[in-house]
Every structure is written in structure tokens, then in C-alpha cells.
C-alpha positions as CSV (number, residue, x, y, z in Angstrom):
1,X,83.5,27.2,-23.0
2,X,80.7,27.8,-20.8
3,X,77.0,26.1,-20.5
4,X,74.0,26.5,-19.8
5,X,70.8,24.4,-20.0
6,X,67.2,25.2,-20.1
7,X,64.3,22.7,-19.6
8,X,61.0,23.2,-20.6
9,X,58.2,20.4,-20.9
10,X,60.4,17.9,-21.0
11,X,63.1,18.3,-23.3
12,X,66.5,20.5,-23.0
13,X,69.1,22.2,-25.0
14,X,72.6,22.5,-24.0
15,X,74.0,25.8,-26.1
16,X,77.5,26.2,-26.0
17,X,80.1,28.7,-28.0
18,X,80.6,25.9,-30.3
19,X,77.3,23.7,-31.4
20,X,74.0,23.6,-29.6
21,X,72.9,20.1,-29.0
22,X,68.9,19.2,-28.9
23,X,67.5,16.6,-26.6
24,X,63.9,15.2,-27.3
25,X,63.2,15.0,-23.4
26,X,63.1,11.0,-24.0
27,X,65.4,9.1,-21.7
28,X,66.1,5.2,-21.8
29,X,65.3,3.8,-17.7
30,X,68.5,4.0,-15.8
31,X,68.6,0.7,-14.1
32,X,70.8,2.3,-11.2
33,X,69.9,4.5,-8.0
34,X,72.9,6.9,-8.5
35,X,72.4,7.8,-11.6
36,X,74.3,11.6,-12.8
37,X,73.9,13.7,-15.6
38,X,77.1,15.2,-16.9
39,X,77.2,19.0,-18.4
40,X,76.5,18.7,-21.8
41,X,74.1,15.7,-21.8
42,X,70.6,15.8,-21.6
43,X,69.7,12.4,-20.4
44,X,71.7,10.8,-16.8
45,X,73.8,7.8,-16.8
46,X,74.9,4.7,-14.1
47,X,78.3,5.7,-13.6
48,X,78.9,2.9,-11.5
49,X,76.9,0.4,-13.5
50,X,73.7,-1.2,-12.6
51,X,72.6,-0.8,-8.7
52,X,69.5,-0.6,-6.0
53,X,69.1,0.0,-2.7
54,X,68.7,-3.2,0.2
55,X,67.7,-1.1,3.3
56,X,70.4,1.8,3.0
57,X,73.1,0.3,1.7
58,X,73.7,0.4,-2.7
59,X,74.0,-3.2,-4.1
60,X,75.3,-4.3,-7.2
61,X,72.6,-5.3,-9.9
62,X,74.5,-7.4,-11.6
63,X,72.2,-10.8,-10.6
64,X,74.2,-11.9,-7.4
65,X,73.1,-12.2,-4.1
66,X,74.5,-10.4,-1.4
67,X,74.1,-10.4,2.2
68,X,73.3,-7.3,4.1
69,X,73.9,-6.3,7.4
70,X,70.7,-7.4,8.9
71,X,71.8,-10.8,7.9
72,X,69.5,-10.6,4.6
73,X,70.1,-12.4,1.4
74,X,69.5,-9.6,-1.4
75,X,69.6,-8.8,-4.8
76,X,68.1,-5.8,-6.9
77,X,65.2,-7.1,-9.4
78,X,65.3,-7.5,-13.2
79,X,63.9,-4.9,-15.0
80,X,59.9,-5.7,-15.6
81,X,59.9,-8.0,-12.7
82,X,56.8,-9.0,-12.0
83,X,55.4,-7.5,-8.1
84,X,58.6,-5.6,-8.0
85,X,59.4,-2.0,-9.4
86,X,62.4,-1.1,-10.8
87,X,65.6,-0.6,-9.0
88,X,63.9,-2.6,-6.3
89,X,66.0,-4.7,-4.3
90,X,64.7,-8.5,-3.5
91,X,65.5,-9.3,0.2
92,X,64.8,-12.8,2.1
93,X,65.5,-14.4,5.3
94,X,68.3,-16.6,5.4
């Protein structure tokens, strides 16, 4: 079976031989920086769970704090942090 997907102001609709599947447009915050969207789906996904980015290198969001190269102490900001925007990573001198 073959897709295709057409987007127009905001929403999309993935038509296939077998069902046709409508998307409002309205996606839930992906609290990840590699996020994906799979054929079928309107709205991406974290396939490797919750990340963010400290300098160029992807951390985990889980909470912990992780040292990065430059000898940082980092981890990626809650969701609604306040000063920090999302998928923001947190970085402080150690």
C-alpha cells in the first residue's frame, strides 16, 4: 500500500488503499529535539524518549545531570520552566 500526505493550514490526511485517516493539525509538545514522524501519522514522536541539546551534544531529559565535554554540569529543563524554553538545556560551571 502506498501513501501519500497533503498539508494544508495546518492539518493533514494520510489516504491510503485501505482507510483514510484525518488529523486536526493539533499536536501535543514533543519534549525531545529528534523528534520523527512515521508514514501514516500526522503528529511526530520522541523515539528515543525525552532529550535537549547541551552545546552540540543530545542529553537525556530524564532529570539527571550530566557533564559535558566542556566540563559543564547539564540537564534539559522541565517543561514550563520558568526563564527557560522548552527542550532547553540547563548548564552550570562546576
Amino acid at each position: 500500500m502506498k501513501a501519500f500526505y497533503v498539508i494544508l493550514l495546518l492539518s493533514c490526511v494520510a489516504i491510503s488503499l485501505a482507510a483514510v485517516n484525518r488529523c486536526d493539525g493539533k499536536c501535543d509538545f514533543n519534549p525531545c529535539v529528534d523528534q520523527e514522524r512515521e508514514r501514516g501519522h500526522c503528529c511526530p514522536h520522541c523515539p528515543h524518549g525525552p532529550n535537549c541539546y547541551a552545546g552540540h551534544q543530545v542529553i537525556k531529559g530524564s532529570g539527571d545531570i550530566v557533564t559535558v565535554v566542556d566540563g559543564k554540569n547539564c540537564r534539559c529543563a522541565k517543561k514550563g520552566e520558568a526563564g527557560y524554553e522548552d527542550n532547553e538545556s540547563i548548564c552550570e560551571d562546576v
